[in-house]
Every structure is written in C-alpha cells, then in structure tokens.
C-alpha positions as CSV (number, residue, x, y, z in Angstrom):
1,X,64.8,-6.8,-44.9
2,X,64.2,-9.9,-47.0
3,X,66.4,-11.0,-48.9
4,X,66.6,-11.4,-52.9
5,X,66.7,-14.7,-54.0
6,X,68.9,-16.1,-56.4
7,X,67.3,-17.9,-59.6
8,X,70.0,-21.3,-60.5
9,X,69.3,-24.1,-63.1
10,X,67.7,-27.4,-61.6
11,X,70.1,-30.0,-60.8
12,X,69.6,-31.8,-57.9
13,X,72.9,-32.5,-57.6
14,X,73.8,-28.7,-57.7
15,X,71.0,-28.2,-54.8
16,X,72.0,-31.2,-52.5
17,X,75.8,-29.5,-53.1
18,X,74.8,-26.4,-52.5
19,X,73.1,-27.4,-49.0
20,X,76.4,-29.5,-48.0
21,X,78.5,-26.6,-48.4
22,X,77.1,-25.0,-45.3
23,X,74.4,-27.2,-43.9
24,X,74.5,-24.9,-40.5
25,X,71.0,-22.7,-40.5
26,X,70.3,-24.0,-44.1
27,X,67.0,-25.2,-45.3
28,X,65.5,-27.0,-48.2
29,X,61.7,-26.5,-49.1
30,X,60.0,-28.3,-51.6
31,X,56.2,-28.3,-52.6
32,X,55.7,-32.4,-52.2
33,X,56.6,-35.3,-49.8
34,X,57.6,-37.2,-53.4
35,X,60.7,-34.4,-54.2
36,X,61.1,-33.3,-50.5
37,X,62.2,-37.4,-50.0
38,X,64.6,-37.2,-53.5
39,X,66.3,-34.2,-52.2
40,X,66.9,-36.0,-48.5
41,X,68.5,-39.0,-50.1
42,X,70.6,-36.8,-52.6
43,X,72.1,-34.4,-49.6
44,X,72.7,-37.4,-47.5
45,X,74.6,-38.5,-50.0
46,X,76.5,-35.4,-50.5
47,X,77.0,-35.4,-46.6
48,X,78.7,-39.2,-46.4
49,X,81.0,-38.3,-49.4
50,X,82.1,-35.2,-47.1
51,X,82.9,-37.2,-44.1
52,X,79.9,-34.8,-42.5
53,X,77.6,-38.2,-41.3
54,X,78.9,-40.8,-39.2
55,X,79.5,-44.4,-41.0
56,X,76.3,-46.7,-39.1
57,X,73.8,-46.2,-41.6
58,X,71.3,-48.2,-39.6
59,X,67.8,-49.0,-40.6
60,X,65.3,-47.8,-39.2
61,X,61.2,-48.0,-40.1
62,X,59.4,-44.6,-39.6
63,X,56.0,-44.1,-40.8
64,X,54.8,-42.3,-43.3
65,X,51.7,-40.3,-43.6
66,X,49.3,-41.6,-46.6
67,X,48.2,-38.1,-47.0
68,X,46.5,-39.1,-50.5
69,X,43.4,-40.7,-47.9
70,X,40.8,-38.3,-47.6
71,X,38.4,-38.6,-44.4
72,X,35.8,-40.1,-46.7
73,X,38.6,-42.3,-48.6
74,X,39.0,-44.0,-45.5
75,X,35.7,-45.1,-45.0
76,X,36.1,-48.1,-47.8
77,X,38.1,-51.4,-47.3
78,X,39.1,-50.9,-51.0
79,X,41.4,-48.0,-50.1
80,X,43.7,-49.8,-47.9
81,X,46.7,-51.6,-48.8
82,X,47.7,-55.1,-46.8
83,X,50.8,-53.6,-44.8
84,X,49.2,-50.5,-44.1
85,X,50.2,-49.1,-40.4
86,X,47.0,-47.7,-38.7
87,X,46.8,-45.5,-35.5
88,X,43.9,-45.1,-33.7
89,X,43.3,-41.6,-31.8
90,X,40.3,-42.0,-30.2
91,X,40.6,-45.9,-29.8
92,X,37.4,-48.5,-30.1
93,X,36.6,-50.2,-27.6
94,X,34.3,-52.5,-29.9
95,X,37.4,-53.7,-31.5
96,X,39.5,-53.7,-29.0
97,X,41.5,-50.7,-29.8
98,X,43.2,-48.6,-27.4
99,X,43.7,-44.8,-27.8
100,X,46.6,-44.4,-30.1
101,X,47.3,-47.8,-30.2
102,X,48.6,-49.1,-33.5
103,X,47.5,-52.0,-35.7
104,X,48.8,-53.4,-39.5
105,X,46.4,-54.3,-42.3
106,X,46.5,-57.5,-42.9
107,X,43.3,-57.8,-45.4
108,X,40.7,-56.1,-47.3
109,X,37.2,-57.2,-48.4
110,X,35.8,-54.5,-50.3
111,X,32.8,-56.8,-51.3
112,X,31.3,-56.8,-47.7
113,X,33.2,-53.7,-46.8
114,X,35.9,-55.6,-44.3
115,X,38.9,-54.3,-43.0
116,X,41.0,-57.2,-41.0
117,X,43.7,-55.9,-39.1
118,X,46.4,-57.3,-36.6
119,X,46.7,-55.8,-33.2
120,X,49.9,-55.3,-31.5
121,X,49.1,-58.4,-29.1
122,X,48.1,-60.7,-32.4
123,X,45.0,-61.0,-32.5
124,X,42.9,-60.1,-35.9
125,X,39.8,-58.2,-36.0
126,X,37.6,-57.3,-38.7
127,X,35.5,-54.5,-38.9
128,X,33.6,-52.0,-41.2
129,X,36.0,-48.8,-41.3
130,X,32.3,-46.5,-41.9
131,X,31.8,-47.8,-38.7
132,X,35.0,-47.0,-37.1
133,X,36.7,-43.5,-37.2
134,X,39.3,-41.7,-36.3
135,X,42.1,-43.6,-37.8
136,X,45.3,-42.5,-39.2
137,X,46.9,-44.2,-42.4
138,X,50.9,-44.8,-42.5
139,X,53.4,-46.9,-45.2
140,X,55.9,-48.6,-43.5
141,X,59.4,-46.9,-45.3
142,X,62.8,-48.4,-44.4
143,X,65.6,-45.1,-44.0
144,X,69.0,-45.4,-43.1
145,X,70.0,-42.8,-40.6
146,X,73.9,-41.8,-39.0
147,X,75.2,-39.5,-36.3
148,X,75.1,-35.8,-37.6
149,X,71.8,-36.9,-39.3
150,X,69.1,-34.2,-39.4
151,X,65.7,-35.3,-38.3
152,X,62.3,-33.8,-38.6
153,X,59.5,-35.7,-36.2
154,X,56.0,-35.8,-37.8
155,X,54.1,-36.1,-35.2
156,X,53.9,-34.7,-31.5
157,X,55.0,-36.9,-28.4
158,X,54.1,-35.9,-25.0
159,X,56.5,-38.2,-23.1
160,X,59.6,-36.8,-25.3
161,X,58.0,-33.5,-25.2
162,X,58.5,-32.6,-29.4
163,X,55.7,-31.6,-31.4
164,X,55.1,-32.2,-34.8
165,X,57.9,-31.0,-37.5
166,X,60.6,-30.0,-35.0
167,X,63.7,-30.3,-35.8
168,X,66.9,-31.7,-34.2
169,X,70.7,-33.3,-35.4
170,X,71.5,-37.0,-34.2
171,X,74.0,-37.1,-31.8
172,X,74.5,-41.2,-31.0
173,X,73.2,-43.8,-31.6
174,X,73.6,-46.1,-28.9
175,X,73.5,-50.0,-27.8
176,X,70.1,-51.4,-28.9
177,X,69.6,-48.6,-31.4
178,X,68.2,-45.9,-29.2
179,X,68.7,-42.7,-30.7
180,X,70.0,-39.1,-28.7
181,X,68.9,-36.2,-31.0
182,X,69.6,-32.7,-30.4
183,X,66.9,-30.4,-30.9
184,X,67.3,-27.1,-32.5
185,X,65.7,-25.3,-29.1
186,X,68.9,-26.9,-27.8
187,X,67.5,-30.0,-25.2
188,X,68.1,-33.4,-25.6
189,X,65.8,-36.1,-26.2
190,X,66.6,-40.0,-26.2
191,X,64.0,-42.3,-28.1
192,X,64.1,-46.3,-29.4
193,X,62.8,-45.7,-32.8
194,X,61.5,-49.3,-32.5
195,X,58.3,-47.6,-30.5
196,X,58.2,-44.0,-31.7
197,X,58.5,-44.3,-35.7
198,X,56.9,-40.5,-36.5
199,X,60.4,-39.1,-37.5
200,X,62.1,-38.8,-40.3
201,X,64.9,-37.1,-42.5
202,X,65.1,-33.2,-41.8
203,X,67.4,-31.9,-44.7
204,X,64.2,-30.8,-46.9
205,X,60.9,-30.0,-46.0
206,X,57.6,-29.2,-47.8
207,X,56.4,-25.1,-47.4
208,X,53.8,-26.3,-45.8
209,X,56.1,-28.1,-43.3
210,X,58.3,-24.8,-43.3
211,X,55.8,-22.6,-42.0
212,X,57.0,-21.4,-38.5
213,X,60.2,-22.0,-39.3
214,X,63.2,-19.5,-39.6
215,X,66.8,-20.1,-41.3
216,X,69.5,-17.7,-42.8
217,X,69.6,-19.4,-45.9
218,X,66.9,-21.3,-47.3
219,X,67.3,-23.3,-51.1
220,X,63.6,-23.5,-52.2
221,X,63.0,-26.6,-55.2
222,X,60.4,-25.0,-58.1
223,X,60.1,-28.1,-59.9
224,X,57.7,-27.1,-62.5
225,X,56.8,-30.9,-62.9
226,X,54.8,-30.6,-59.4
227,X,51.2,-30.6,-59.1
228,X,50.0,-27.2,-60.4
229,X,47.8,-26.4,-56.7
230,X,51.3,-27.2,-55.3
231,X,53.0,-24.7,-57.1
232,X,51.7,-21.7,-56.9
233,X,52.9,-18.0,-55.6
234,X,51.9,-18.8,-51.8
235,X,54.1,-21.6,-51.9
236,X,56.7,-19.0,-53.5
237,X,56.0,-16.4,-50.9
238,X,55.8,-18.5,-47.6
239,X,59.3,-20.2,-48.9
240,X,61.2,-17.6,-49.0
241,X,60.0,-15.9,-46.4
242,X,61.6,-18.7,-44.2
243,X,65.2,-17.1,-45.2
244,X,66.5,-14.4,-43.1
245,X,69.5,-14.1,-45.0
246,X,69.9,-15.5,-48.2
247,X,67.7,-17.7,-50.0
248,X,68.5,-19.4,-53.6
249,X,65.8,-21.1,-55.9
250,X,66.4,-23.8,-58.1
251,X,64.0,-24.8,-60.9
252,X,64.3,-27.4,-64.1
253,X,61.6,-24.8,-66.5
254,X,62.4,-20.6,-65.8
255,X,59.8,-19.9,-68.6
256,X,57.2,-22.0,-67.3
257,X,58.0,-21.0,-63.5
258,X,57.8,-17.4,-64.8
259,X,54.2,-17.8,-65.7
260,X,53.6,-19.9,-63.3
261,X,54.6,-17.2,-60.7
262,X,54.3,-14.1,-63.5
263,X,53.1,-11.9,-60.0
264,X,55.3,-12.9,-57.4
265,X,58.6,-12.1,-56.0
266,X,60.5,-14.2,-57.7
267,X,59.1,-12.7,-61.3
268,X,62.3,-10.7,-62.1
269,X,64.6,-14.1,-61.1
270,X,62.1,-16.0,-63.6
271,X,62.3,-13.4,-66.5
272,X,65.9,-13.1,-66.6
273,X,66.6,-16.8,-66.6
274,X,64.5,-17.3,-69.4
275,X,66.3,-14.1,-71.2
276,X,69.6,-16.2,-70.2
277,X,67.5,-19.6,-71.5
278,X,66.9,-17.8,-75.1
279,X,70.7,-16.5,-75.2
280,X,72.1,-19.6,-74.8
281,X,70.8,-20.7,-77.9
282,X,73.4,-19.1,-79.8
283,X,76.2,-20.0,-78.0
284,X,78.7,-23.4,-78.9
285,X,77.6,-26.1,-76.8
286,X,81.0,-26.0,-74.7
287,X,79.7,-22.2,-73.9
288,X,76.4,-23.8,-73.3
289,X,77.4,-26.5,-71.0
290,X,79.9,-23.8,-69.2
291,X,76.4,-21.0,-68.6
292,X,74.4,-23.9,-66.8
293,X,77.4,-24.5,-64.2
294,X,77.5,-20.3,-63.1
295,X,74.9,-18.9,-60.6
296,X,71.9,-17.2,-63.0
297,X,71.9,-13.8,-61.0
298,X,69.0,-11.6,-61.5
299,X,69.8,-8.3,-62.9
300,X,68.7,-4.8,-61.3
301,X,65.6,-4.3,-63.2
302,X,62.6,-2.7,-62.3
303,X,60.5,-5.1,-60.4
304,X,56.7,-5.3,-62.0
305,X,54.0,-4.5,-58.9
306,X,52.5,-7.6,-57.5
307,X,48.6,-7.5,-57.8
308,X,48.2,-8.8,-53.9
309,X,50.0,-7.4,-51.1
310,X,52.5,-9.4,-48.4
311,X,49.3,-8.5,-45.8
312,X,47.0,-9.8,-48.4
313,X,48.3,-12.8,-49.3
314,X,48.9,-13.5,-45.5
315,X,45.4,-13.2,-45.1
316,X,44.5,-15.6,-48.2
317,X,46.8,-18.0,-46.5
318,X,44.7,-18.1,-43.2
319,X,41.3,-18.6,-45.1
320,X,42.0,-21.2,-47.9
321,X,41.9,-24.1,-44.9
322,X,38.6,-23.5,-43.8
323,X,37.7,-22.5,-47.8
324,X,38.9,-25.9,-48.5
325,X,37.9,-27.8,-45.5
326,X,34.1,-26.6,-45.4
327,X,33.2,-24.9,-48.8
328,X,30.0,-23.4,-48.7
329,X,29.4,-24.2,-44.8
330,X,32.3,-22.1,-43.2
331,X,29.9,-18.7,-42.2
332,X,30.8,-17.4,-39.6
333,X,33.9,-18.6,-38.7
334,X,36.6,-16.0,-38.3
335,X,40.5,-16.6,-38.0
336,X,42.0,-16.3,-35.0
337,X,45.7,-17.1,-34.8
338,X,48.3,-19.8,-36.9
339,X,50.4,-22.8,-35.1
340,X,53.0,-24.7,-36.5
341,X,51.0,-24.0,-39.5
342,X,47.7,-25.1,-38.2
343,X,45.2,-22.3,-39.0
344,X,42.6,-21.9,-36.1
345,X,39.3,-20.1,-36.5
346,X,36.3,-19.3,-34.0
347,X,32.1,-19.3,-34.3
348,X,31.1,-15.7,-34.4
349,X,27.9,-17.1,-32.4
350,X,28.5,-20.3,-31.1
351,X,31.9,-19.6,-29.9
352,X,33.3,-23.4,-31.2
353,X,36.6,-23.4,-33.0
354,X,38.4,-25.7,-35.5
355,X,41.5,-25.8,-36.2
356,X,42.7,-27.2,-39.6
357,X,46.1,-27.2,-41.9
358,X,46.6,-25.9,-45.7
359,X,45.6,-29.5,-46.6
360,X,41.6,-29.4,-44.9
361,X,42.8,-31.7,-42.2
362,X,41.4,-31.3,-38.8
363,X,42.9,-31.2,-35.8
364,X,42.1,-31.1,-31.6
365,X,43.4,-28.2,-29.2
366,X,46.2,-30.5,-28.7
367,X,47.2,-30.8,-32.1
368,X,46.1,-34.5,-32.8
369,X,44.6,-35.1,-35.9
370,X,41.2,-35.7,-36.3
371,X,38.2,-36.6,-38.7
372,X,36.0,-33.9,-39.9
373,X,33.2,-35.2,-38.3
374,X,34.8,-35.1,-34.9
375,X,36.0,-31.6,-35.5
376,X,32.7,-30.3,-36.4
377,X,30.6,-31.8,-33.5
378,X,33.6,-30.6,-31.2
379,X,32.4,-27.3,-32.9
380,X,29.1,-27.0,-32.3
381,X,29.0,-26.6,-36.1
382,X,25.6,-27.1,-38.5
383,X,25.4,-26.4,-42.0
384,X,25.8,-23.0,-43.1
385,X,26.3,-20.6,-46.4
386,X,29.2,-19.5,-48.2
387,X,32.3,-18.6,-47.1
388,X,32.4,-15.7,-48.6
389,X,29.7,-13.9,-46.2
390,X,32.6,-14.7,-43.4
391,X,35.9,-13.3,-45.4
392,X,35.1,-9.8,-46.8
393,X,37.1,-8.7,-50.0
394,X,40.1,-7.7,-49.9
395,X,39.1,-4.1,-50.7
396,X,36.0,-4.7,-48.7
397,X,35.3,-1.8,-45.5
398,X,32.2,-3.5,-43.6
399,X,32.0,-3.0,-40.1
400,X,34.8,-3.7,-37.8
401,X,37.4,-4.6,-41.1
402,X,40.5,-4.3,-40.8
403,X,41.4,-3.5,-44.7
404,X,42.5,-7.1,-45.3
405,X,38.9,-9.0,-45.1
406,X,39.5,-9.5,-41.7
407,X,37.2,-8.9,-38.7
408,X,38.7,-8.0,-35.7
C-alpha cells in the first residue's frame, strides 16, 4: 500500500532537517539539477553540524552534465564555453581522439565554425563540431566531499562495475585522495576521483534520476518556481511512488501546486494547505509564525477521482521519450521494457530498437549516450508518420491492445 504523503511549507531548511533526522533509506527528489544541487549543499550542511560527516571536506572536480545542449546545439562553436570538459564516445581518429577520451575547450570561432580543444597529452586541435559527433558536454564544478558522504555516480564505469545513478556512502578517503564508497547493493568500490569525475552528491536527486529507485521515506521538493514541463503530475506520481513507507512533500506555493497538480494524488494535500493558507490570514502574526513551524496534515476528505489511471499514466510515461525524441517519425515503434529509466522501444518491421530517457536523449545497448543520428542508423530507422498511429488511445481496443494503448 502506498503511502499518503504529507503536505509541509517550503523551507529548505525544514527539508534538509527533515532528511538529517533519519538519513537511513531517506530520499530527496526534486524536478531540476539547479534545486536538486541547493538541497545537497543545505543537507550537507545539516549533516556536519550533526557530527554525521567526517571533518576532510576535500575538493574534488566531478563533471557536470550540460544537459541544456541539444544534439543539434552542439553542432556550433558558438555553443561552447572555453573550460568546457568534452568526452568523446565514439572517438575520431581525424583528430586524434580516442574512444572516451577526454579533451577541454580551450577556444571557439563561431565565424568559421572552429572548435579548438586541448587533448589530455597537450596538443590543440581544431575542428568543425558538424563534422565531429558523438561528443558529450561537461562544466567542471569544484564539491567538497567527507567520510559518510552520500554519492550518486552519473555515468557507468565498467572497470568499477557501477552504472549510471547508483548510489553508495563514502567510507575513506585515503592517502592521495582515493576514495572507498560503499554501495547500496552492499560491494565496495575504490576509485581516484582524479580520473573518474562522473560522481557526485547523492542526498537529492531529480524524479527522473529516482526512477528505479526504492526508499521508505522519500521528501519530494514541489518548488512551484520550476520550469512548468518539470512540474507536472508524472513528476508527482513517479516521486512518490519511490516511498515505500512514508513520503513528505514540501512546496513554497499550495494554491498554485494545487492547480498545478489539481488531478493527482497529492490534490487533497494541496487543497487543505491552501484552506490552512487562507486561515492563517486571521490569525496574530505570532499564531502565524507558530502554523508554518507544525506539519500541514491533510485531513480525511474524500479524495476527487483522478482522470488517468496509475496503469495509464505508466503507459504515458513510456511513450513521451520516443513522442519527444522523434515527433511525427516514431510509427511503428512499440515499448518494450524501462532501465534505470531509460525507455527502450522495438521496430514493429524492421526489428531495430532505440533506447532513449524522459529528456529525448539516446542511448546504445550498453547504456552510453549517443547522438540521434547514431541511434537512428543503429535502428535501421527512415522517416515515418505520427506517433500516434503507434500508441493507441487510452480507451482505444484495436487488435492485440491491451486496454492501455499498448500492443503486446
């Protein structure tokens, strides 16, 4: 049985205190990297005043995704920035570039088009980035990180055997920096963050992050301040759905997170915080003040009937990828099963599959990202019609449909 969640005033303080109070099986989601970072530093914080981190704080750089680049942003000189980490998947041997090697912008020339970058042995090359795909964009961030830390890595490692967003505690850090982390599946891996920098703080993550994941007690951040395709009742329902025991929500606007989410579970949470909201205009200010310290509990009311079903919006969740990958040329393609949040969908006729996240980026069988036009000739793909001739209706009963616009 899933549990009810709890509707509480925003205060990040409140939230990163709430967390520290039993940090064991607790999780913090958050629709953006922008928040989910704000809510790292503010529990980290709460954590050294407890004693609960050790006292290093060493610095380490880890490298962080500029997920703002689309495949076709990266195609101009003008959309990099001098410092700018870039990894190279399938490698170039025109340039020089090994697979997965690494290299740092060091100039841009959007006038001709030139990228100059400096390889890991020195030397700079220049080169049209139309002409060369298949890299992925990082910043270079500085975080400070202590034994009892909790780490998320961000992208998978075969030698160290962890796969992108697993999760594990910092047990040492020894001479020279290296690093023993203890992952939640319970091994042990030792790294020198020096040469793998895809890790980073694992206090809060975003849902999309979340999905696979499983915690009695999850504290979900509704910030009604983020990006309005970021907060929407998916992100609600795949949140809480990470709790297995308890989940609390915290939000800085109940009336506006009400309508933003007027159909989804949290709908009676929203309604009577807002009914609290409007009361607490009559009070003194010293009763005021005193109401936004207590838990906001929702009452027993009736709740209203969503208009989608848990199994239907479960099946929107494993269409909107490809809808937003591909458009009007995903026909055909049919969903076939979900990895670490990476949906992955199969040719009715030509049998090629893809395999893309909630954001419309591509990946390989081995979960490696790649560009969409690598993906697509992987796939045997050409051009095709609308989606909607491959996802029935919800309420649709074609041939071999299972009820939920699914073809089995």
């Amino acid at each position: 049985m899933r549990p009810k969640p709890g509707l509480r005033c925003f205060n990040l303080r409140a939230e990163s205190q709430d967390y520290a109070t039993n940090p064991e099986k607790t999780l913090i989601v958050s629709p953006d990297n922008a928040s989910r970072r704000e809510i790292n530093q503010a529990v980290r914080t709460e954590l050294e005043a407890s004693g609960a981190l050790g006292k290093e704080n060493v610095r380490f750089p880890v490298l962080v995704a500029r997920n703002e680049m689309t495949g076709a942003d990266r195609a101009w000189a003008t959309k990099y920035n001098a410092g700018d980490t870039l990894q190279y998947m399938r490698g170039s041997k025109q340039v020089g570039m090994r697979k997965n090697s690494y290299a740092t912008v060091v100039a841009t020339d959007p006038k001709s088009n030139l990228l100059t970058v400096e390889r890991a042995d020195g030397q700079h090359v220049s080169y049209d980035p139309k002409r060369l795909r298949g890299a992925d964009v990082y910043t270079d961030m500085q975080r400070e990180f202590s034994t009892g830390d909790r780490i998320q890595f961000t992208q998978n490692n075969k030698d160290l055997d962890v796969h992108n967003r697993d999760l594990g505690r910092i047990e040492a850090i020894r001479k020279g920096n290296l690093l023993t982390v203890k992952m939640d599946d319970g091994r042990t891996v030792n790294f020198d963050p020096a040469q793998m920098r895809h890790f980073d703080h694992g206090y809060a993550v975003t849902s999309h992050s979340s999905q696979g994941l499983t915690e009695d007690r999850v504290i979900v951040n509704m910030d009604t301040n983020a990006p309005a395709e970021l907060l929407t009742p998916r992100f609600a329902y795949v949140s809480i759905s990470r709790a297995s025991e308890d989940a609390h929500i915290y939000t800085n606007d109940a009336a506006t997170l009400g309508e933003r989410l007027s159909t989804d579970v949290t709908k009676s949470s929203a309604v009577d915080c807002q009914q609290r909201a409007a009361h607490s205009q009559t009070q003194t200010p010293k009763e005021h003040t005193m109401q936004q310290h207590n838990e906001l509990k929702p009452e027993r009311s009736e709740q209203q009937t969503p208009h989608l079903t848990a199994e239907q919006i479960e099946h929107n969740r494993h269409y909107a990828p490809i809808e937003t990958a591909l458009r009007t040329e995903a026909s055909g393609y049919e969903w076939k099963r979900e990895s670490a949040g990476i949906q992955s969908y199969q040719h009715n006729r030509t049998g090629g599959w893809l395999h893309i996240d909630p954001q419309g980026q591509f990946f390989d069988r081995q979960a490696q990202a790649v560009t969409r036009e690598t993906a697509l000739e992987h796939a045997r793909h050409s051009a095709t019609h609308s989606v909607g001739q491959n996802a029935q209706s919800l309420t649709g009963s074609g041939p071999n449909n299972n009820g939920f616009g699914i073809s089995l």
